[in-house]
TORKE-861476 format. One record per residue: x, y, z of N, C-alpha, C in turn. Coordinates in steps of 0.05 Angstrom, whole numbers, plus 32768, in hexadecimal, padded with zeros to 4 digits. Layout:
N
XYZXYZXYZ;...
//
This chain:
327
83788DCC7BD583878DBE7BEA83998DD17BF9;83A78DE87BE583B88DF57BFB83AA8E0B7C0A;838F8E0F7BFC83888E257C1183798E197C27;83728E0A7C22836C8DF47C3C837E8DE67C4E;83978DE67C4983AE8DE87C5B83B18E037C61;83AE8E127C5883B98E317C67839C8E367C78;83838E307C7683728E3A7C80837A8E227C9F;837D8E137C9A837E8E067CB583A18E117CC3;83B38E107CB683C68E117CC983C28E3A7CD1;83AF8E457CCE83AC8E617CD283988E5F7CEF;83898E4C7CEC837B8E427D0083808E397D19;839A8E227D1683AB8E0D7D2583B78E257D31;83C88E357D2583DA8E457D3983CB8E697D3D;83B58E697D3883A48E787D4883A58E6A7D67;83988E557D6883908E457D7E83A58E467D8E;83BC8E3B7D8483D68E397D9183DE8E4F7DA1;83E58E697D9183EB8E7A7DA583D78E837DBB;83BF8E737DBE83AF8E847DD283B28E6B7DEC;83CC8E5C7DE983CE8E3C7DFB83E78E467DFD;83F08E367E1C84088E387E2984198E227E20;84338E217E2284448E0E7E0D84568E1A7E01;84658E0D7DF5847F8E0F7DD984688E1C7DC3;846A8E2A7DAE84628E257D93847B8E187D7C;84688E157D7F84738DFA7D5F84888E097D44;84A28E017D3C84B58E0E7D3184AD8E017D0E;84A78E157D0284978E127CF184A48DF27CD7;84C78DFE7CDE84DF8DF07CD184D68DD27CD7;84CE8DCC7CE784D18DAF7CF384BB8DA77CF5;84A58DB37CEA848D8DAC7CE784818D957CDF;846D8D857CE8846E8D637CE284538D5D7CE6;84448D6D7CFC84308D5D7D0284258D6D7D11;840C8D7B7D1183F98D867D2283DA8D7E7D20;83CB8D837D3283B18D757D38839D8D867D4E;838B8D8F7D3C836D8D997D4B835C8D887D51;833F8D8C7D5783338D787D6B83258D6B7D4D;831F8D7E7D2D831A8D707D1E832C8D637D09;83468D737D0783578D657CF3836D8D6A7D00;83808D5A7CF7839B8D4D7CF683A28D597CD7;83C38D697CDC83D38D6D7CC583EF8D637CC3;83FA8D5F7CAE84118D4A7CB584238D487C9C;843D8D4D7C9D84428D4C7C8E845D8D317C87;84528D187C7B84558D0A7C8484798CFE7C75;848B8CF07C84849B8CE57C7884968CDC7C58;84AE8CD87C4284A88CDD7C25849F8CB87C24;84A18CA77C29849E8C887C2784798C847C33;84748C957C43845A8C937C5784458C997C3F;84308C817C4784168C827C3784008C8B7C45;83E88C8F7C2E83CC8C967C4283C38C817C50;83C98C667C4F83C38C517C5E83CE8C4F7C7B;83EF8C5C7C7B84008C5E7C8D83F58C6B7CA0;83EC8C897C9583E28CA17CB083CA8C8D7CB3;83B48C827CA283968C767CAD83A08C6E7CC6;83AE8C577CC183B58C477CD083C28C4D7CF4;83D58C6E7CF083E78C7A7D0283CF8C8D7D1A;83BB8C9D7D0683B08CAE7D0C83988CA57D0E;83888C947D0683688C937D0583668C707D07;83818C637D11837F8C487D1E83768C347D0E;836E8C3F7CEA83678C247CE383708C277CC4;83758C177CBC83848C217C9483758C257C84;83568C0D7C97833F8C127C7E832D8C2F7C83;833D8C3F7C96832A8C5E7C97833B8C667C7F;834A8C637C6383608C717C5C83568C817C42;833A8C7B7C3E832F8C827C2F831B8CAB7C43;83208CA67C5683208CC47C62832C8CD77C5A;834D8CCC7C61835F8CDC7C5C835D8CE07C39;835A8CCF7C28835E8CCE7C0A834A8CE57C00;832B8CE07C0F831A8CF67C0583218D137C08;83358D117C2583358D387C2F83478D427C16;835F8D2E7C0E83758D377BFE83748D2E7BE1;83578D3A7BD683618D257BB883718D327BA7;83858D487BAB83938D597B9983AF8D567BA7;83B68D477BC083C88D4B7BCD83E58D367BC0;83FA8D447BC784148D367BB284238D257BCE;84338D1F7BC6844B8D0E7BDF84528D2B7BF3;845B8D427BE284668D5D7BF084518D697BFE;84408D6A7BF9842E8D807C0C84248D6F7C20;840D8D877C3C840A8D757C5683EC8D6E7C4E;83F28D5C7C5B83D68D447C5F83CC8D457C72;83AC8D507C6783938D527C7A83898D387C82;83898D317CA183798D207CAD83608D287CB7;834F8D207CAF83358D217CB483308D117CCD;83288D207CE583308D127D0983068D097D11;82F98D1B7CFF82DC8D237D0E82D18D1A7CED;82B78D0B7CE582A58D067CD682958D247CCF;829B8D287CB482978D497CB6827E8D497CA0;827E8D317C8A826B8D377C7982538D1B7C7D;824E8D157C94823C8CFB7C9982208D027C8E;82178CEA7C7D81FD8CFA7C68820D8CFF7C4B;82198D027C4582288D0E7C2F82218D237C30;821B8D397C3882118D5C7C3B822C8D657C35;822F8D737C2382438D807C1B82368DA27C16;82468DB67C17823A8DD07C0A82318DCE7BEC;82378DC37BE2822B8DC17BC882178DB37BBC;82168DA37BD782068D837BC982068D6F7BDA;82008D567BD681F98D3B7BE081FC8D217BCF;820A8D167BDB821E8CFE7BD082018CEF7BD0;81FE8CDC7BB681F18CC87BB982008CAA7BAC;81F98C977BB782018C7C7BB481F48C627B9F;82058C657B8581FC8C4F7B7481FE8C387B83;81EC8C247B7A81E78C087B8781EC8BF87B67;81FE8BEB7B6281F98BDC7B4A81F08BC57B48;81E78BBB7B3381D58B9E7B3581DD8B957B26;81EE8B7A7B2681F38B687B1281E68B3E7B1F;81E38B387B0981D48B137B0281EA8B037B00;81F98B097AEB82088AE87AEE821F8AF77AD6;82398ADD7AD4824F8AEC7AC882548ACE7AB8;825F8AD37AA882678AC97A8782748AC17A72;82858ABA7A6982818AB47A49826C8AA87A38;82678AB87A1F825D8AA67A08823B8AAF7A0F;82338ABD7A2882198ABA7A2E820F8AE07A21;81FA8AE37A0D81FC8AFB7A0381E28B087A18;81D48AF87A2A81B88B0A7A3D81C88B267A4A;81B48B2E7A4881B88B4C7A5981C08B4B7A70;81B38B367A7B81BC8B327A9D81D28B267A9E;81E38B197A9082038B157A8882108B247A86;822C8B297A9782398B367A94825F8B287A8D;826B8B2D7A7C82808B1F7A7082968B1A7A85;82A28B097A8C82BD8B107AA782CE8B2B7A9B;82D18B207A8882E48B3A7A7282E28B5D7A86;82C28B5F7A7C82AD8B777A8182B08B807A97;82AA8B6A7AA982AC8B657ACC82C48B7A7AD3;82D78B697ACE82EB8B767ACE83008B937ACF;82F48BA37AB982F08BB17AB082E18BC77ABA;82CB8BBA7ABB82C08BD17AD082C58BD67AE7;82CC8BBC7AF882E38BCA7B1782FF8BC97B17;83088BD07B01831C8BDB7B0183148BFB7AFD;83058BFD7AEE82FD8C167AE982F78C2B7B03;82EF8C1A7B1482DF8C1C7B2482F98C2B7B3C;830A8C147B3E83258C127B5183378C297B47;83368C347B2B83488C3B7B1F833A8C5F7B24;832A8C597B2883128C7A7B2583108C7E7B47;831D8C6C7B55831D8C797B7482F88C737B88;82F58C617B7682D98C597B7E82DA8C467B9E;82C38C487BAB82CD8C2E7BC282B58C1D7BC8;82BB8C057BBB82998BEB7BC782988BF57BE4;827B8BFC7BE1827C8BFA7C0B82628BE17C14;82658BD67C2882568BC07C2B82388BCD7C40;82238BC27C3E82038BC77C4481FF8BD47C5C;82118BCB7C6A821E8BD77C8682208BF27C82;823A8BF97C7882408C137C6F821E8C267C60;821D8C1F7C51820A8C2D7C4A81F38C2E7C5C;81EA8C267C6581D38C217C7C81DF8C2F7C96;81F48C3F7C9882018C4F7CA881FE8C677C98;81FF8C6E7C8081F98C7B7C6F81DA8C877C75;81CB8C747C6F81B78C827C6F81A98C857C87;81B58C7A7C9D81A88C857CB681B68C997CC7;81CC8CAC7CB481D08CBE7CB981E58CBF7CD0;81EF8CA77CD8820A8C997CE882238CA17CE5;82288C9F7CC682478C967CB982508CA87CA2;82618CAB7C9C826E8CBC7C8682778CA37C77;82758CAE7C5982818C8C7C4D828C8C977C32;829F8C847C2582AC8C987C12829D8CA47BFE;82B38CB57BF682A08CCA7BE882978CBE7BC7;82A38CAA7BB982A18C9D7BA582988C817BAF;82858C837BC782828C637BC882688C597BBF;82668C457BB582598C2C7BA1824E8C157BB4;82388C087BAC822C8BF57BB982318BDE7B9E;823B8BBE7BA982398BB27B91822C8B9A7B98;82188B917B8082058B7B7B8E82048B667B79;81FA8B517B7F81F28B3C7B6A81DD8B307B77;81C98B2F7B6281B28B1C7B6181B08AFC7B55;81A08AF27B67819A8AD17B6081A98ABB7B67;81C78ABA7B6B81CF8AA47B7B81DF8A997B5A;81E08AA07B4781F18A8D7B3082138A8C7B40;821A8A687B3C822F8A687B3E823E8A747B39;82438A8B7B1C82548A997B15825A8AB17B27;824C8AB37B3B82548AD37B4C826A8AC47B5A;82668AAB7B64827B8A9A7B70829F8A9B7B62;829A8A8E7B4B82A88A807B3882B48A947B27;82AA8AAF7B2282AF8AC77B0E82B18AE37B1E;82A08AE77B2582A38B037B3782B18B067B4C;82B78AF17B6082C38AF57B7C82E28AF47B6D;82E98AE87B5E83098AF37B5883078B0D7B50;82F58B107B3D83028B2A7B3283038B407B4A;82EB8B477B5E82E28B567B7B82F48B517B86;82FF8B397B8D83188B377BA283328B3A7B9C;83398B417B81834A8B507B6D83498B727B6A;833B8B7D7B74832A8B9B7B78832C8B9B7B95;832D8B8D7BA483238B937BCA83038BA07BCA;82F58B8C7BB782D98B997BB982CA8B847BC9;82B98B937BDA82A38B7F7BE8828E8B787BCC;827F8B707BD6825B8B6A7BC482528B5D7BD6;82308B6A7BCF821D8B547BDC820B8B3D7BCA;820F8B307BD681FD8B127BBD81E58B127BC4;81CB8B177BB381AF8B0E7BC481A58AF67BAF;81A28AE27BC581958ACE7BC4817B8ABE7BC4;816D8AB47BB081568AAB7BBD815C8A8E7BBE;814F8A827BD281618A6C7BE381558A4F7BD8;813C8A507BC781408A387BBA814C8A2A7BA9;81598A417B9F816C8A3F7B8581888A347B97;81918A397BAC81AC8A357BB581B28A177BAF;81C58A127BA181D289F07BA181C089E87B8F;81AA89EE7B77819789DE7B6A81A189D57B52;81B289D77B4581C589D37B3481E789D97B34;81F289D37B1F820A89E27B16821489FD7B1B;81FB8A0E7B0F81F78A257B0581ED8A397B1D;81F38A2F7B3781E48A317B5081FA8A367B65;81FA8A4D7B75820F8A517B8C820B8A397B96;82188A2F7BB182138A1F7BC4820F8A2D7BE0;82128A247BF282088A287C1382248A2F7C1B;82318A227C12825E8A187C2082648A337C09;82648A3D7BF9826C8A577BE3825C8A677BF1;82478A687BFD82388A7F7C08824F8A897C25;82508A7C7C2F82598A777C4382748A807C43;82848A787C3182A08A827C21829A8A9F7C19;828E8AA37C08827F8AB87C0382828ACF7C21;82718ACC7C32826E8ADB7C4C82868ADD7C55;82908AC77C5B82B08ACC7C6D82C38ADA7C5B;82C78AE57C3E82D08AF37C3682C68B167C2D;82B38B1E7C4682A78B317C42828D8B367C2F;82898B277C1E82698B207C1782558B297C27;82418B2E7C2382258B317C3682168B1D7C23;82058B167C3181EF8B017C1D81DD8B0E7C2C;81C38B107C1381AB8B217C17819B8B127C12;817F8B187C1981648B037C0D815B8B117BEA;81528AFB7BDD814D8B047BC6812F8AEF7BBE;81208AE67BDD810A8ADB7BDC81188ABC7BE8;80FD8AB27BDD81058A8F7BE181038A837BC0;80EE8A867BB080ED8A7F7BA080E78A967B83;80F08AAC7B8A80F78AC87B7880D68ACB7B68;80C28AC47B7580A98ACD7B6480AB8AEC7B6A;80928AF37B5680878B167B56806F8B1B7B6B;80808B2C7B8580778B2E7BA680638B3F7B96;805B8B4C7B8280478B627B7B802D8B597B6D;802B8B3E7B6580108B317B52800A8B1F7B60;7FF18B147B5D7FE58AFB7B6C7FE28AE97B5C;7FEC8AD57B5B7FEE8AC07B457FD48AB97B3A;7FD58AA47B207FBF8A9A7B187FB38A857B26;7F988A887B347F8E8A737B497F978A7C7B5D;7FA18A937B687FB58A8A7B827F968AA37B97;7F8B8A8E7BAF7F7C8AA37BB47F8E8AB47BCC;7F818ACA7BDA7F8C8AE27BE97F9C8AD67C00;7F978AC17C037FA48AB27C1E7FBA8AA77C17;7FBB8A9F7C047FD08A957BF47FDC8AA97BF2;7FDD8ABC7BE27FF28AC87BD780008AD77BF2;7FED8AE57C087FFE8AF07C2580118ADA7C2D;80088AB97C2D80158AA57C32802D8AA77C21;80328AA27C0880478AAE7BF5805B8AC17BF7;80488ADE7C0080578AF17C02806F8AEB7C29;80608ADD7C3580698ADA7C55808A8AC87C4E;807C8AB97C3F809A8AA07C3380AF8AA87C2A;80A68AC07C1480B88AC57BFB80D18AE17C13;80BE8AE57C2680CA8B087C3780D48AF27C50;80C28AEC7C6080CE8AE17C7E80E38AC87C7E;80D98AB57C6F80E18A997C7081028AA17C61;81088AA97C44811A8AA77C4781378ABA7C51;81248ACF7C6281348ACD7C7781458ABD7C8D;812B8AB87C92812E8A9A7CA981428A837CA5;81488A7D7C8E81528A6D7C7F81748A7A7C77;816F8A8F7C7681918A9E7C6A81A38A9E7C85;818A8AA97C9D81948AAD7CBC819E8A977CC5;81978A7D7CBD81938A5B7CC881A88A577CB7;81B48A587C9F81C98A4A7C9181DB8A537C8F;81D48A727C9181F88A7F7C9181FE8A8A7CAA;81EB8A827CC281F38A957CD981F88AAD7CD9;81DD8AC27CD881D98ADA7CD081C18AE77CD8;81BD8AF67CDA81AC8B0D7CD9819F8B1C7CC5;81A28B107CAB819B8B217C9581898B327C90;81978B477C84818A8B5F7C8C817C8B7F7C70;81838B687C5C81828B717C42817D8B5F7C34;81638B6F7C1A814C8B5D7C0E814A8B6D7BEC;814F8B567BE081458B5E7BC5812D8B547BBC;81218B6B7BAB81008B637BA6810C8B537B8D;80F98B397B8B80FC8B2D7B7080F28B3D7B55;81028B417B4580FE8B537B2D80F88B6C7B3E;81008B6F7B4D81078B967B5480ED8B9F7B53;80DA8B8D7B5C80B38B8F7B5580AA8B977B77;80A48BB17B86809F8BB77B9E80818BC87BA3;807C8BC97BBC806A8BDC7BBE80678BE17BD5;80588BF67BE8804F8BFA7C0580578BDE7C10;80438BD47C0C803E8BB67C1B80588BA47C1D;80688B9E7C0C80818B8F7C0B80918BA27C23;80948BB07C1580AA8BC67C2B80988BC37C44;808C8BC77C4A807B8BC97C6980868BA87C75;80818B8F7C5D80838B787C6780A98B757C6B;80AF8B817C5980D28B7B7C5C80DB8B8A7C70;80D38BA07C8380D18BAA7C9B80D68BA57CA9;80B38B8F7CB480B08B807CBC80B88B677CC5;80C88B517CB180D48B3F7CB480F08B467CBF;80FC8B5C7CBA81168B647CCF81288B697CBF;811F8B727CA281368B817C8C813A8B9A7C93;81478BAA7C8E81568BC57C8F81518BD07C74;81678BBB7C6A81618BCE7C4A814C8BB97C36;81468BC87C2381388BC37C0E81468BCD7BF4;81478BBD7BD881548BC27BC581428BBC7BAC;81408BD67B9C812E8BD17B82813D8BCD7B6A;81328BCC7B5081478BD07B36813C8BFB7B2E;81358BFD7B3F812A8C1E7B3681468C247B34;814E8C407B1D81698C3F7B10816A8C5D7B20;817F8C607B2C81868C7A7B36819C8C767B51;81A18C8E7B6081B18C867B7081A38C867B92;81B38C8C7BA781A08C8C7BC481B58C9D7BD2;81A98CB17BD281AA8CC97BE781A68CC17C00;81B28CCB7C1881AF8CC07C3A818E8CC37C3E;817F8CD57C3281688CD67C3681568CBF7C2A;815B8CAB7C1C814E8C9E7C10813C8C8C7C21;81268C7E7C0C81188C637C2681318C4C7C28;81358C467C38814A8C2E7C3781398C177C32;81208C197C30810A8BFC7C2D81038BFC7C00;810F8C117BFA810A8C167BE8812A8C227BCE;813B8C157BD681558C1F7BC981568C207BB0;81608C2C7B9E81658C337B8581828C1D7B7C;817F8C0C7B6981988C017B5C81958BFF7B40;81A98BFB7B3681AE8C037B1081BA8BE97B0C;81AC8BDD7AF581AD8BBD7AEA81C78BC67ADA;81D98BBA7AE181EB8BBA7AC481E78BAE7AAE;81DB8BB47A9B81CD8BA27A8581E18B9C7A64;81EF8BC27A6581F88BC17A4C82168BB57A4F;821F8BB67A2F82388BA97A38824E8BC77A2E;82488BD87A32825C8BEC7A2C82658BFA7A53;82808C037A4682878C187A5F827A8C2F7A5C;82708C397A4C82678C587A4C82458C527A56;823E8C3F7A60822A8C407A67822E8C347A85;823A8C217A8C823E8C257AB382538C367AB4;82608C537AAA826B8C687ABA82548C757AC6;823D8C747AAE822E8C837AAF82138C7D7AC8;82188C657AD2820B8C5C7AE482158C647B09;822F8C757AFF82418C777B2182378C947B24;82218CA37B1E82238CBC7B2E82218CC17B4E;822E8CC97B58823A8CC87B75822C8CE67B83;822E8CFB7B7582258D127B80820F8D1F7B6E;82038D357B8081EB8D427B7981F18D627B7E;81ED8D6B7B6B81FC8D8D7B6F81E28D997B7A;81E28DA77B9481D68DBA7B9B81D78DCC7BB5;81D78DDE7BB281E38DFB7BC581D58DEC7BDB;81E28DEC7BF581D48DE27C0C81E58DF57C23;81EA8E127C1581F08E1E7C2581DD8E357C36;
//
């Protein structure tokens, strides 16, 4: 951090003396700015939210400023980051990639894998909040990978599959306790079919508190087998329902665009992705376990089931970067 303050203010007042003007009395020093960064050294009460907010117009950029300075104290000056410098995650060393996590439904008393405990829940975004991590929403990432947007450097995709009331009823406190987004993917016959069943009015609740709702089919069959009896017409018929229709249907009830698709059981191939394309998805999301580099297929995303119930196994699911000389 400090030689990266001396390399820029050696820079700053290079520049300076070759410009007409006052130069700047080093004593009273507070605040200088090139065409890519801003330095500042800011009043002792002033936060990184404060400069986001002073310098880069918005509080939620504050995670810019947090990445340039992660060693920086109250006393020393604070790098503003003015210009998108690592868009791609391209770093000299390497390339940031982006866990997608996948969780089903949340709990007591229930021991399935696809259960996850509120307790647990918990726990892990705090972990999450506490380790400097940031939910970014489908948006964000889909700026990511088309090579648009810089996005934080510890940022996380967080999703839920199937529509159980409990993402409602259990997860949105704990997320809105964290300031975490998530996306819910739905398959839409299930909406309101029970108890145990989001509704249309919670979906909806859901969205207007930053939610995305995604397609997760109409009736969650496997887009990859042709049923028993089912002949070839049938099953394209199937596959058109399970990809277009409940689109059609997410666009029509929640007033949307939806623009992100989970394969039922994370089961894909050429053809699905060609058809989810097609129907006007962007992204695509598998259960394949790994992370997604800006280069990735976006019709084909990598996400990690949270299955176990220990912490030493979702730390182990956040790798964020990829070491390699890209000089």
């Amino acid at each position: 951090m400090k030689h990266a303050v001396l390399v820029f203010l050696s820079i700053f007042f290079l520049g300076a003396c070759a410009t007409k003007g006052p130069e700047p009395v080093p004593q009273s020093f507070r605040f200088y700015k090139s065409k890519g960064y801003a330095l500042c050294k800011p009043e002792k009460n002033t936060s990184f939210a404060d400069l986001a907010r002073i310098h880069l117009g918005d509080e939620n950029q504050v995670w810019k400023i947090e990445d340039a300075n992660d060693s920086a104290s109250s006393g020393d000056f604070i790098v503003i980051p003015l210009k998108e410098k690592h868009r791609g995650g391209l770093y000299e060393d390497g390339y940031q990639t982006v866990p997608i996590l996948c969780y089903h439904r949340f709990g007591p008393g229930d021991n399935s894998s696809m259960n996850i405990s509120p307790g647990l829940f918990q726990e892990q975004m705090k972990y999450l909040k506490e380790n400097g991590y940031r939910a970014i929403t489908p948006e964000d990432l889909l700026n990511f990978l088309e090579y648009r947007r810089q996005i934080p450097k510890r940022a996380v995709l967080i999703t839920i599959d199937d529509g159980f009331k409990s993402a409602y009823d259990v997860a949105w406190p704990i997320l809105r306790r964290y300031g975490f987004p998530a996306t819910l993917f739905v398959y839409t016959d299930y909406v309101g079919i029970s108890k145990k069943a989001i509704t249309w009015d919670e979906l909806r609740l859901l969205k207007a508190n930053g939610f995305t709702i995604g397609s997760h089919s109409v009736a969650h069959s496997d887009l990859t087998k042709i049923q028993e009896d089912e002949t070839r017409e049938a099953f394209q018929k199937r596959l058109e329902k399970e990809i277009f229709t409940s689109k059609k249907i997410l666009d029509k009830k929640l007033n949307q665009d939806t623009f992100i698709f989970s394969f039922p059981y994370g089961r894909y191939n050429p053809k699905l992705m060609e058809m989810t394309r097609d129907a006007g998805y962007r992204i695509s999301v598998t259960v394949d376990r790994g992370g997604n580099p800006f280069f990735s297929n976006p019709l084909a995303l990598k996400r990690d089931m949270i299955l176990k119930k220990d912490m030493e196994s979702f730390i182990s699911r956040l790798k964020i970067f990829n070491n390699l000389s890209l000089k």
